[in-house]
NUSE-432395 format. One record per residue (C-alpha): residue in three letters; z, x, y. Coordinates in nm, 3 decimals, always signed. Example, Ala and Ser with C-alpha at 12.3 -4.5 7.8 and 13.67 -1.06 7.14 Angstrom:
2
+------+---------+---------+---------+
! zapa !      zz !      xx !      yy !
+------+---------+---------+---------+
!  ala !  +0.780 !  +1.230 !  -0.450 !
!  ser !  +0.714 !  +1.367 !  -0.106 !
+------+---------+---------+---------+
This chain:
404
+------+---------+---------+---------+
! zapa !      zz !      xx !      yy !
+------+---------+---------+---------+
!  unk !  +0.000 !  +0.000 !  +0.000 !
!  unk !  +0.045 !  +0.245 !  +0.209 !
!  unk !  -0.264 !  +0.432 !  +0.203 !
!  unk !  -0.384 !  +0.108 !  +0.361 !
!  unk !  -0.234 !  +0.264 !  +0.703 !
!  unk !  -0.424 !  +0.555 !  +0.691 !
!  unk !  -0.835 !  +0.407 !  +0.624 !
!  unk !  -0.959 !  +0.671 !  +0.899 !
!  unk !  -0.913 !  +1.006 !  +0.892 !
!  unk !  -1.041 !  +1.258 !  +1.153 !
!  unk !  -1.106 !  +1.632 !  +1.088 !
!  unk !  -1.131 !  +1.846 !  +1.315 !
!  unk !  -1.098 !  +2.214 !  +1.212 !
!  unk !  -1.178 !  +2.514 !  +1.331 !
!  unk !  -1.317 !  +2.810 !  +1.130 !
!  unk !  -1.064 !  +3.040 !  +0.960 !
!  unk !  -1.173 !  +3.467 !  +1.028 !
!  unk !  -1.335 !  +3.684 !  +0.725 !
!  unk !  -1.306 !  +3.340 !  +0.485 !
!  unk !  -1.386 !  +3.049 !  +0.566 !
!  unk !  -1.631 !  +2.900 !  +0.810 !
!  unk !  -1.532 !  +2.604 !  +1.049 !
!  unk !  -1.763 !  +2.388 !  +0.850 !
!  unk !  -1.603 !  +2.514 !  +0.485 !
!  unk !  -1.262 !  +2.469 !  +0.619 !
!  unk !  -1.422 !  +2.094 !  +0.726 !
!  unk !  -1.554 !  +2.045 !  +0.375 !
!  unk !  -1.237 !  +2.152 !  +0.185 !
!  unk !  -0.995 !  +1.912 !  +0.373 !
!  unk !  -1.248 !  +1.682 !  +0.354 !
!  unk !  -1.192 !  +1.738 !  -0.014 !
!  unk !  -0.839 !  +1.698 !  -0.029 !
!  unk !  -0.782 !  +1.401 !  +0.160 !
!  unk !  -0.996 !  +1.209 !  -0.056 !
!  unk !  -0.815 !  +1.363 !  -0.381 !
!  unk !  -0.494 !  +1.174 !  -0.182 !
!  unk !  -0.686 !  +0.876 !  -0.027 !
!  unk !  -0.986 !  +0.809 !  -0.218 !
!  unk !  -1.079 !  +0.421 !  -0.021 !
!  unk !  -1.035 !  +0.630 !  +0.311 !
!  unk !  -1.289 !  +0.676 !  +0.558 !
!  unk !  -1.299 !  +1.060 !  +0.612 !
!  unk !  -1.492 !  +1.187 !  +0.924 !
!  unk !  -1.509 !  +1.557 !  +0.930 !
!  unk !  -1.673 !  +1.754 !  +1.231 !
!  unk !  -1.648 !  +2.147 !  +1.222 !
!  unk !  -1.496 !  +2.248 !  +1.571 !
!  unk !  -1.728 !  +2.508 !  +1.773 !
!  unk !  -1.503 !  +2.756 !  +2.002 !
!  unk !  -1.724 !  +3.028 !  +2.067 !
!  unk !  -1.667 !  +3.250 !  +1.856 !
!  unk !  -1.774 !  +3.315 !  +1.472 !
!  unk !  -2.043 !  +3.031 !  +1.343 !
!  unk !  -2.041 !  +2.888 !  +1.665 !
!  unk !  -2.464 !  +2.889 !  +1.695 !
!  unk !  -2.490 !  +2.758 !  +1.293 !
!  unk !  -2.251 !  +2.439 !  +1.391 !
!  unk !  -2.443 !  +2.372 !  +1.670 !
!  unk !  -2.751 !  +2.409 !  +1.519 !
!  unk !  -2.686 !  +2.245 !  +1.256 !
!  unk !  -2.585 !  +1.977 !  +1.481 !
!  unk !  -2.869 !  +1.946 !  +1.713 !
!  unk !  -3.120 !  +1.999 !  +1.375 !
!  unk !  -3.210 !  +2.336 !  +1.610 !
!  unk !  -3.249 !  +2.662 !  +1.423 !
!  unk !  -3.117 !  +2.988 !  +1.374 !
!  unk !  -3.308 !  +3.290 !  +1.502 !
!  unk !  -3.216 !  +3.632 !  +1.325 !
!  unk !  -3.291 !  +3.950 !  +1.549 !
!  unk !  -3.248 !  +4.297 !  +1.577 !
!  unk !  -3.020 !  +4.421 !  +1.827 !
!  unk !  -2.798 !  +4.714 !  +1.928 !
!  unk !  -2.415 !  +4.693 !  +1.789 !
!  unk !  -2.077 !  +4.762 !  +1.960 !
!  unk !  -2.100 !  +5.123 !  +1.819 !
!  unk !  -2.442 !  +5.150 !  +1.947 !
!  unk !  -2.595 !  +5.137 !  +1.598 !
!  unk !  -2.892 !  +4.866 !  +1.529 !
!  unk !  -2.779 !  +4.556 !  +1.357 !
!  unk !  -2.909 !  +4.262 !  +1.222 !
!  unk !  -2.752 !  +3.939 !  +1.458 !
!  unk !  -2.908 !  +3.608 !  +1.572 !
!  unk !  -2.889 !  +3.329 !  +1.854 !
!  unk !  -2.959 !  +2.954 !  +1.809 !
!  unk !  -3.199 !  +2.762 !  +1.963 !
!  unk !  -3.081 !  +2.385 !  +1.957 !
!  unk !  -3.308 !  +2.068 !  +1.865 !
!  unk !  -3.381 !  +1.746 !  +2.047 !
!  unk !  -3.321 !  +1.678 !  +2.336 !
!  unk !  -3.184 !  +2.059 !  +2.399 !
!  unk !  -3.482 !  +2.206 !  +2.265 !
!  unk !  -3.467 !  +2.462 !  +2.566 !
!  unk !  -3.084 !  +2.537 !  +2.492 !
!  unk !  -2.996 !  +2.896 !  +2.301 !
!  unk !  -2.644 !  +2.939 !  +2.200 !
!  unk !  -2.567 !  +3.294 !  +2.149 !
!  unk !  -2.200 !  +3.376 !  +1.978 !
!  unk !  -2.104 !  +3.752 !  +2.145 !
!  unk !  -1.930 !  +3.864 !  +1.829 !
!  unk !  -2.236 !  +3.841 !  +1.661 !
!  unk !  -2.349 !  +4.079 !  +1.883 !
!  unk !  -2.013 !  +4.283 !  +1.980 !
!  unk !  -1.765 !  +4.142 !  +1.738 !
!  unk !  -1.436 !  +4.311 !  +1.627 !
!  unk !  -1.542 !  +4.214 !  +1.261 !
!  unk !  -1.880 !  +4.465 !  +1.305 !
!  unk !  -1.691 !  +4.763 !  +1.378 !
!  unk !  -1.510 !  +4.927 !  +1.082 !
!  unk !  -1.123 !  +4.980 !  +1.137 !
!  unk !  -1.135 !  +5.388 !  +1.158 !
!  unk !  -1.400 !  +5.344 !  +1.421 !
!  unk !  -1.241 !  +5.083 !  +1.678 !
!  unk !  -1.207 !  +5.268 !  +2.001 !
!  unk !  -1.286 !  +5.060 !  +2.315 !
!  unk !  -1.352 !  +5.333 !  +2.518 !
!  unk !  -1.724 !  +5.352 !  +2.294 !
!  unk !  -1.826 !  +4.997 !  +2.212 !
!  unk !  -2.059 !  +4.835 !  +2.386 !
!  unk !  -2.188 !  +4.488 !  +2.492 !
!  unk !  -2.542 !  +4.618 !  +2.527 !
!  unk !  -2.663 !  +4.328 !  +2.199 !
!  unk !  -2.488 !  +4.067 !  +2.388 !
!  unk !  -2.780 !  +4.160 !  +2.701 !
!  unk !  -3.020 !  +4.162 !  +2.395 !
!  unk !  -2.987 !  +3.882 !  +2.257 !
!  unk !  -2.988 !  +3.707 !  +2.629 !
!  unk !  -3.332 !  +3.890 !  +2.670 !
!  unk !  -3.426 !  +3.747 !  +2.332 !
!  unk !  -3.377 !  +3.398 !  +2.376 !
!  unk !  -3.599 !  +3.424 !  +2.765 !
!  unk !  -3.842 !  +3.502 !  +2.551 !
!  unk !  -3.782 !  +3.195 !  +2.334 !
!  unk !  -3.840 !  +3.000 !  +2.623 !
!  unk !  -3.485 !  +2.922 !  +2.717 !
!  unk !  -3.420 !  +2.754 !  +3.009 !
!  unk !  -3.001 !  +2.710 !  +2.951 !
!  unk !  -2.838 !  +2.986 !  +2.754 !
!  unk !  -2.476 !  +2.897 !  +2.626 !
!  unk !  -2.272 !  +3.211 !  +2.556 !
!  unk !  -1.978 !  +3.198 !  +2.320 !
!  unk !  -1.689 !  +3.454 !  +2.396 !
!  unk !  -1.430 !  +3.529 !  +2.143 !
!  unk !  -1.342 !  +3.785 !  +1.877 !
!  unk !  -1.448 !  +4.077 !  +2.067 !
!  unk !  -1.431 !  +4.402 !  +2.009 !
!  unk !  -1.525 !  +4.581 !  +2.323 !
!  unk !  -1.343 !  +4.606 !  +2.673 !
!  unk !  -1.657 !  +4.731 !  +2.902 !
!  unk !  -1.658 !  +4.462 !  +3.114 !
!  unk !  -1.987 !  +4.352 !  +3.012 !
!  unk !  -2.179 !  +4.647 !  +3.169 !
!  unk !  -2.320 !  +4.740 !  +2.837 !
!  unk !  -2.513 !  +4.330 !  +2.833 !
!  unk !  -2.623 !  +4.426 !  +3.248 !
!  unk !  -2.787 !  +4.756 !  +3.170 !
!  unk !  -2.994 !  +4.558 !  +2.898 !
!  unk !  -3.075 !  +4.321 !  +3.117 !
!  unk !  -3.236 !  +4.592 !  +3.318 !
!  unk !  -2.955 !  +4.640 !  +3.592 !
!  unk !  -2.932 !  +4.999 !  +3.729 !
!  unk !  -2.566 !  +5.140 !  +3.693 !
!  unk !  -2.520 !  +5.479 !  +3.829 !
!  unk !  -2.237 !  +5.694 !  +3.883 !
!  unk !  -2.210 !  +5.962 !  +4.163 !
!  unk !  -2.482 !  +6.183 !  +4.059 !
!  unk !  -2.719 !  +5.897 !  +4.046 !
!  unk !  -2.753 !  +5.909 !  +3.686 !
!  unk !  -2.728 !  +5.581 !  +3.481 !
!  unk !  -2.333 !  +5.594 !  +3.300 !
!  unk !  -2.290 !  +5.635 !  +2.916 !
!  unk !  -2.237 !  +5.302 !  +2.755 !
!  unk !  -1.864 !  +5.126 !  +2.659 !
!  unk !  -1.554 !  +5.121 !  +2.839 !
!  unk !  -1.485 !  +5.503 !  +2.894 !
!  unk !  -1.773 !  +5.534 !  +3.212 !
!  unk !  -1.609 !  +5.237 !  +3.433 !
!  unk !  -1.464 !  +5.470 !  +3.641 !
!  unk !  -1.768 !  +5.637 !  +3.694 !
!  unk !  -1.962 !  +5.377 !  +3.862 !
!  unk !  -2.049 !  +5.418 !  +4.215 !
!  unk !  -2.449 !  +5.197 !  +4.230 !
!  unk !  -2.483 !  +4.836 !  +4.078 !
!  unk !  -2.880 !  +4.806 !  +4.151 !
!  unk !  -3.007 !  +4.462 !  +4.021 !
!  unk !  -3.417 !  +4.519 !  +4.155 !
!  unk !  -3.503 !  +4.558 !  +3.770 !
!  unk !  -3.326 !  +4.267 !  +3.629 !
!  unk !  -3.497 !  +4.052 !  +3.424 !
!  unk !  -3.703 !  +3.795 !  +3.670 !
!  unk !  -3.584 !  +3.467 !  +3.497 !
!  unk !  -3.210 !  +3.541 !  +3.586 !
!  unk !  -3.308 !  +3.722 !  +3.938 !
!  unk !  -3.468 !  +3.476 !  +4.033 !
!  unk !  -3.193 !  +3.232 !  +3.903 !
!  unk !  -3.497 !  +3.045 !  +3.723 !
!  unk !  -3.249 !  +3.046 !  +3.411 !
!  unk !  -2.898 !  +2.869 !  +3.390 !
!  unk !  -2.608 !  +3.122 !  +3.149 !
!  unk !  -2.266 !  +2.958 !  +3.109 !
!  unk !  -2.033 !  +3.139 !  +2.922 !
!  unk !  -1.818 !  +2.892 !  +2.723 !
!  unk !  -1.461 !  +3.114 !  +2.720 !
!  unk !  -1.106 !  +3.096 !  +2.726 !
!  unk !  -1.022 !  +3.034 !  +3.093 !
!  unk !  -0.675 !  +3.148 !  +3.044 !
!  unk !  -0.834 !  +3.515 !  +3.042 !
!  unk !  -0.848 !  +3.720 !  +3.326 !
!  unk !  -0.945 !  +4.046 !  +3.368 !
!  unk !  -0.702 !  +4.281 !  +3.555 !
!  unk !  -0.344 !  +4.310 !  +3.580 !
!  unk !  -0.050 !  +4.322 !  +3.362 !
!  unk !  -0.255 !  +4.004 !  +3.155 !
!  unk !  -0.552 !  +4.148 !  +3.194 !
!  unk !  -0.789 !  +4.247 !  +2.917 !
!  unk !  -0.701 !  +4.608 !  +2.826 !
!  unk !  -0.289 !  +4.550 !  +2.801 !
!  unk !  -0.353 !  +4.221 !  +2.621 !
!  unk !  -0.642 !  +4.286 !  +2.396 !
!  unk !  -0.690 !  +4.653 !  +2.402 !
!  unk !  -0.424 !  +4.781 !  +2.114 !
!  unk !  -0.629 !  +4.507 !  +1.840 !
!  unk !  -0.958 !  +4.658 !  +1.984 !
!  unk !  -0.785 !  +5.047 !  +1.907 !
!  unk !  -0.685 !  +5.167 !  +2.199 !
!  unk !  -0.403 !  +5.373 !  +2.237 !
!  unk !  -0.096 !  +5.401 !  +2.478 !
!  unk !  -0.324 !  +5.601 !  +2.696 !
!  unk !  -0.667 !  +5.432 !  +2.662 !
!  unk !  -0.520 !  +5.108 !  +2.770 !
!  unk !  -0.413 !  +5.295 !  +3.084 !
!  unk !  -0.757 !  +5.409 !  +3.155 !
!  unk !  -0.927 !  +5.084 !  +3.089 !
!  unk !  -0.725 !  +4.891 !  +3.310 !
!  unk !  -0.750 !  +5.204 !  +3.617 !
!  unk !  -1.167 !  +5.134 !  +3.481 !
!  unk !  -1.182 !  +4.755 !  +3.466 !
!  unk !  -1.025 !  +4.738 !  +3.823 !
!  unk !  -1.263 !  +4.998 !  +3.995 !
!  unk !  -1.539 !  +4.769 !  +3.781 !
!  unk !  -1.414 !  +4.475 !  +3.936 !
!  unk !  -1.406 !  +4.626 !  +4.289 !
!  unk !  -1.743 !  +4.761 !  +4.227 !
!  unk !  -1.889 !  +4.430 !  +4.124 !
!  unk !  -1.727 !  +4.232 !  +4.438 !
!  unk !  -1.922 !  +4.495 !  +4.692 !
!  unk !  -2.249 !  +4.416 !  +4.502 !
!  unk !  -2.350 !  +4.119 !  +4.290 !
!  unk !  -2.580 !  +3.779 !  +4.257 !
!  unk !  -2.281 !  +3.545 !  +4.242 !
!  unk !  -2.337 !  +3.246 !  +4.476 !
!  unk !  -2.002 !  +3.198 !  +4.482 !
!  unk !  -1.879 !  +3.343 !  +4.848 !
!  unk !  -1.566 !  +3.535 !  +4.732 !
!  unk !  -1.588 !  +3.549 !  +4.426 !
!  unk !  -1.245 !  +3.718 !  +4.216 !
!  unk !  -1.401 !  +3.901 !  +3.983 !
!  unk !  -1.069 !  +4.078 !  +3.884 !
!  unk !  -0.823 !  +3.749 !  +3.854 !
!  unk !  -1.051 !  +3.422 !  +3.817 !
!  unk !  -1.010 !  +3.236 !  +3.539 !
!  unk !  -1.220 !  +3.365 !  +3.273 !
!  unk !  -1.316 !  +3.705 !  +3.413 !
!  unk !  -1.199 !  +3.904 !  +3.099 !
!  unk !  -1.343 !  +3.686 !  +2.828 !
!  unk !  -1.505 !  +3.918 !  +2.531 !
!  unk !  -1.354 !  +4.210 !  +2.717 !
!  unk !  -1.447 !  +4.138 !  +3.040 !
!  unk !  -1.807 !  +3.997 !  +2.971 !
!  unk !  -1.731 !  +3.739 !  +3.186 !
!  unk !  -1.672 !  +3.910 !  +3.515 !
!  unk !  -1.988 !  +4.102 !  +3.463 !
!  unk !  -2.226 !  +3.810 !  +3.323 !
!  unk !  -2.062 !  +3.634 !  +3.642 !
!  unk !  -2.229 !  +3.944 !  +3.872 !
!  unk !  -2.565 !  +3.807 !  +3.763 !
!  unk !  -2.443 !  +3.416 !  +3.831 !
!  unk !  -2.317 !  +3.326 !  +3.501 !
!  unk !  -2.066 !  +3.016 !  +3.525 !
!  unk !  -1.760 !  +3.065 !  +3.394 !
!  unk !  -1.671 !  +2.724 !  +3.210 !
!  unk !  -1.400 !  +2.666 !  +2.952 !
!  unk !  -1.491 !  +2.666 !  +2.603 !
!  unk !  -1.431 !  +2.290 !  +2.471 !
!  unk !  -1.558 !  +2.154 !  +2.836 !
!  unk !  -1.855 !  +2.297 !  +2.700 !
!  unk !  -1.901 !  +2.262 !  +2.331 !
!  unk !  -1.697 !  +1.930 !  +2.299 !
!  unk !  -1.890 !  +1.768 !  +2.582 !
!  unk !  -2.068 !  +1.438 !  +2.488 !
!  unk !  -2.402 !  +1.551 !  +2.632 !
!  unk !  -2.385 !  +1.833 !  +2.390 !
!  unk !  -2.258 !  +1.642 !  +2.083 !
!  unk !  -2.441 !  +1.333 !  +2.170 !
!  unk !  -2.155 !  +1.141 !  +2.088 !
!  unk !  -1.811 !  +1.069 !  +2.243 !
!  unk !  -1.515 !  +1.273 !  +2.049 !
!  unk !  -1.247 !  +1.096 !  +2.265 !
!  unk !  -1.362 !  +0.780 !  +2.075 !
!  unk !  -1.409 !  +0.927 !  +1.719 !
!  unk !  -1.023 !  +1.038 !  +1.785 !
!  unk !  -0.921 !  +0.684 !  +1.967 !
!  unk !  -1.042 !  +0.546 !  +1.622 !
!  unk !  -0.877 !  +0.767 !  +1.379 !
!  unk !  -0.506 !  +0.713 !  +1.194 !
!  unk !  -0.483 !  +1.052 !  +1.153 !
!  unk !  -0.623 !  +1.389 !  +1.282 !
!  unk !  -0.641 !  +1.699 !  +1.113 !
!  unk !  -0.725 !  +1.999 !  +1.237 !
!  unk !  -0.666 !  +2.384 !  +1.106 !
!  unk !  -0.691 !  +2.755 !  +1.220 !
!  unk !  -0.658 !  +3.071 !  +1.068 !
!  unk !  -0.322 !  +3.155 !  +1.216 !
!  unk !  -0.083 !  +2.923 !  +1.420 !
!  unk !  +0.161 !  +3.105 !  +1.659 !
!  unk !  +0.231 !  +3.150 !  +2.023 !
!  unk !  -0.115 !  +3.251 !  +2.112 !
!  unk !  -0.204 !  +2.925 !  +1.974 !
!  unk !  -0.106 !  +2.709 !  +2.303 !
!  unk !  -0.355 !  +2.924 !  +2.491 !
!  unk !  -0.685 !  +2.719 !  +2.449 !
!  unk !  -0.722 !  +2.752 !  +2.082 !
!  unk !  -0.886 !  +2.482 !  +1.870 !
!  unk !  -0.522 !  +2.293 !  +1.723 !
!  unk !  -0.417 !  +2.284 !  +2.110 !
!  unk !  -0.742 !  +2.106 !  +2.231 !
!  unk !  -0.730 !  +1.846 !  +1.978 !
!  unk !  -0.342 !  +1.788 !  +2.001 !
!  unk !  -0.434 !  +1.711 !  +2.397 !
!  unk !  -0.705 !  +1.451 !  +2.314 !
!  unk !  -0.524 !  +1.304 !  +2.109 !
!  unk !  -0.195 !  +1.264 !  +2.240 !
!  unk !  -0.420 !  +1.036 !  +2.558 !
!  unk !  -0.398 !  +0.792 !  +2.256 !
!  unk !  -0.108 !  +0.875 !  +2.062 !
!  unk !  -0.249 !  +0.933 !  +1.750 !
!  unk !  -0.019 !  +1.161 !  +1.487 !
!  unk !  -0.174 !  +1.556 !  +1.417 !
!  unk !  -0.128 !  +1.736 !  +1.161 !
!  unk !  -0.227 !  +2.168 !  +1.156 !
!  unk !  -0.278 !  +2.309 !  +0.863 !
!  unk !  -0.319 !  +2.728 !  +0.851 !
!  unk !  -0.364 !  +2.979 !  +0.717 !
!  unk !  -0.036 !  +3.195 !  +0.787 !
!  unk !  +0.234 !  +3.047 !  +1.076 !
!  unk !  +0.321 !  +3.305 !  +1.275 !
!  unk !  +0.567 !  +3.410 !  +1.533 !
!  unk !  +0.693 !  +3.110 !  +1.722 !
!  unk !  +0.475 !  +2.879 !  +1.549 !
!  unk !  +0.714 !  +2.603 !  +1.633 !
!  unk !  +0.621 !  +2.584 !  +1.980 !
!  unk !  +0.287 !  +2.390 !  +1.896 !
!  unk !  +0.502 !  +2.111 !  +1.863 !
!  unk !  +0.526 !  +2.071 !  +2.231 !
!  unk !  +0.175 !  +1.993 !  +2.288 !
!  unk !  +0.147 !  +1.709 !  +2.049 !
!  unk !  +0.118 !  +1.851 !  +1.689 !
!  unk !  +0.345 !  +1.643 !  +1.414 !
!  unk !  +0.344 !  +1.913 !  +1.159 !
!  unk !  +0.224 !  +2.208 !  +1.008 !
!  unk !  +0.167 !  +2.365 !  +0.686 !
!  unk !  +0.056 !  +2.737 !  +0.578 !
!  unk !  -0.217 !  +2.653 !  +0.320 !
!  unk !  -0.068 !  +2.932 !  +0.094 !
!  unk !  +0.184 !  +2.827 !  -0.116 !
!  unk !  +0.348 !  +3.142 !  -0.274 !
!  unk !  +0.378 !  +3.483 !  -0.162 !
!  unk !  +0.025 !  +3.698 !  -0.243 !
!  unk !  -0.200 !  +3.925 !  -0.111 !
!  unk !  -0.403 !  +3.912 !  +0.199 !
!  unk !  -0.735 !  +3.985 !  -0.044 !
!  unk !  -0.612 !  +3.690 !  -0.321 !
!  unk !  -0.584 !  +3.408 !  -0.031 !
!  unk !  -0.869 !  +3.471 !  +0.124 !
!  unk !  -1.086 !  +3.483 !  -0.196 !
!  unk !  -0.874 !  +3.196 !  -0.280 !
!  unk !  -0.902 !  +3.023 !  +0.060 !
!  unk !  -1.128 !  +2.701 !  -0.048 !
!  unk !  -0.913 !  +2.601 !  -0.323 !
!  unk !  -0.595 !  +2.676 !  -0.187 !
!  unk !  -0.737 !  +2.467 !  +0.149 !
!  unk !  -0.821 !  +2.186 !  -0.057 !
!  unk !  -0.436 !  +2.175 !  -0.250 !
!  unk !  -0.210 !  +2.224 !  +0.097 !
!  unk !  -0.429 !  +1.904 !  +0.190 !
!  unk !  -0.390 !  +1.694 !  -0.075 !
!  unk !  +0.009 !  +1.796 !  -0.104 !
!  unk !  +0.016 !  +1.738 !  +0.257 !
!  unk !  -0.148 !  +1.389 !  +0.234 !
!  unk !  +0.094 !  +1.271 !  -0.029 !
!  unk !  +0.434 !  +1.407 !  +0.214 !
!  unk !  +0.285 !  +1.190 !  +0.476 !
!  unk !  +0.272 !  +0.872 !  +0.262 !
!  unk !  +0.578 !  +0.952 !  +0.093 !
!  unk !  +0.739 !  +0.972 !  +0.452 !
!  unk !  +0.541 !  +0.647 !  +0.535 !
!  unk !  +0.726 !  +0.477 !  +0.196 !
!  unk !  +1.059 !  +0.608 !  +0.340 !
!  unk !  +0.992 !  +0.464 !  +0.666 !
!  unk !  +0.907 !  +0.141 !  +0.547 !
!  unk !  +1.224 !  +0.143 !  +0.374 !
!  unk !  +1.480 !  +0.218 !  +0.602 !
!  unk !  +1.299 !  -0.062 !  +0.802 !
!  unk !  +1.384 !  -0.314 !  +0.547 !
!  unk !  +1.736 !  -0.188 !  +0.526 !
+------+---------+---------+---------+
């Protein structure tokens, strides 16, 4: 009887790093809930935040397709990447994730040094899709692995940085300092002539200078040491100060050292925003009905229950991660959330503030790293269903104590 309270369930998940994509992690709840409720109504949309399958869930989406390329990596090596062009009506739309290009998860752990890695295949990959015709470019930032402030994507866009010899500075975070001449005359036409709209769909609670700013926050998980993150931040703040004397930004004034969303992917954003890039918060962007063609609000207005799930849920989580978004839609129509990840970490009890019911680590015994992640489907598809049958069993409880 009491799986009669719960005919629609929403799930909303998003992808869960080196396992499990946003739309496997979809699939497998999908899975479990209907081990639990099999009359239910199970909606399941994979959650796109930027980062890793970000241009396949869109693509998918749109029926657009995938276009593989061959660009230059963080470590200045060629790789094999790809951007999405989108279907009807955004035929003219690319979506290009930046870790595909300048990920964390493409540079080996004995070689992580942001001082070297580059955002060069990022500028690629935005030359790539001009060429495709795009008339919109959507750039995803997350899960970077480089801190140059997005000089490496410029300089492959064909913009002139020099340092005080006039000679054009090395590539990654270590020449910063060097800069002295941002010369944009050889920039591709399309975006000189602003003939071409880039948003980069980010985190807006990332800035890039000061004590929160991208090298003391992000640098150590990039590899930087004690004394790297020192120079970074002296580097990113001559960068920004750089940038503010000379750039294509229409905005008078810009803040390219403390606006919201200036040290996305390492700082990509304050120098994509240099060429006019807008600077837009992630689920503005890819949860937006024009881009969805439908209204998400609704689909969660409708539900009995959300779901949604992340890798890891801890403090960082609040900070415009996927669980947080969805726990503010859907607290506009208090509707109960549950979380489900993949390891709960340090204050993970603080997600309760911003709407979330519950939570539940999908593994359910101590064991390697390497065992739940090659384990992650099946182990995604149990927490469900166990955590399916604690909600009903808390729904019988309910029920009784009201007939007490």
């Amino acid at each position: 009887m009491y799986a009669n309270s719960l005919r629609n369930i929403l799930i909303l998940p998003s992808g869960f790093k080196k396992s499990l994509s946003a739309t496997q992690v979809a699939e497998a709840i999908k899975i479990g809930v209907a081990k639990s409720l099999p009359a239910a109504m199970i909606t399941a949309i994979p959650i796109a935040d930027g980062g890793e399958d970000t241009a396949h869930i869109l693509a998918q989406q749109t029926q657009g397709k995938i276009i593989p390329k061959t660009i230059t990596g963080p470590l200045g090596q060629p790789i094999s990447s790809y951007f999405a062009m989108l279907g009807q009506p955004y035929q003219h739309v690319a979506v290009i994730e930046m870790a595909a290009a300048a990920g964390l998860k493409l540079i080996p752990l004995e070689q992580r040094n942001p001082m070297l890695t580059t955002s060069f295949g990022v500028g690629e990959l935005i030359k790539a899709a001009l060429a495709e015709g795009a008339t919109q470019i959507i750039v995803g930032c997350g899960d970077s692995g480089i801190s140059d402030g997005g000089m490496g994507a410029l300089q492959a866009l064909g913009v002139n940085i020099t340092d005080q010899a006039s000679q054009a500075v090395q590539l990654g975070g270590q020449a910063l300092q060097q800069v002295v001449q941002i010369d944009y005359s050889s920039l591709v036409a399309p975006l000189r002539e602003h003939k071409v709209e880039i948003k980069l769909a980010l985190n807006p609670f990332n800035i890039l200078c000061g004590p929160q700013g991208v090298a003391p926050v992000f640098g150590p998980q990039k590899g930087a040491s004690p004394d790297q993150v020192q120079q970074l931040s002296q580097g990113l703040e001559h960068w920004a100060k750089q940038l503010k004397k000379n750039h294509l930004n229409p905005i008078q004034n810009f803040d390219f050292a403390y606006a919201s969303g200036t040290g996305a992917s390492g700082g990509l954003g304050a120098g994509l925003a240099a060429i006019g890039a807008s600077l837009c918060p992630r689920f503005e962007v890819f949860l937006s009905q024009d881009l969805l063609g439908y209204d998400l609000d609704a689909q969660i207005q409708h539900a009995d229950l959300v779901i949604t799930a992340e890798g890891a849920i801890d403090c960082q989580t609040l900070r415009g991660k996927v669980p947080a978004e969805i726990a503010r839609r859907a607290a506009k129509y208090d509707k109960p959330v549950i979380a489900l990840a993949g390891t709960l970490g340090n204050e993970a009890h603080c997600i309760y503030d911003i709407g979330i019911d519950a939570i539940s680590s999908i593994v359910p015994r101590p064991m390697s790293l390497e065992h739940a992640i090659t384990q992650s489907e099946t182990l995604m598809i149990q927490a469900t269903e166990r955590l399916i049958k604690s909600v009903l069993l808390g729904m019988k409880i309910a029920q009784q104590q009201r007939c007490v």
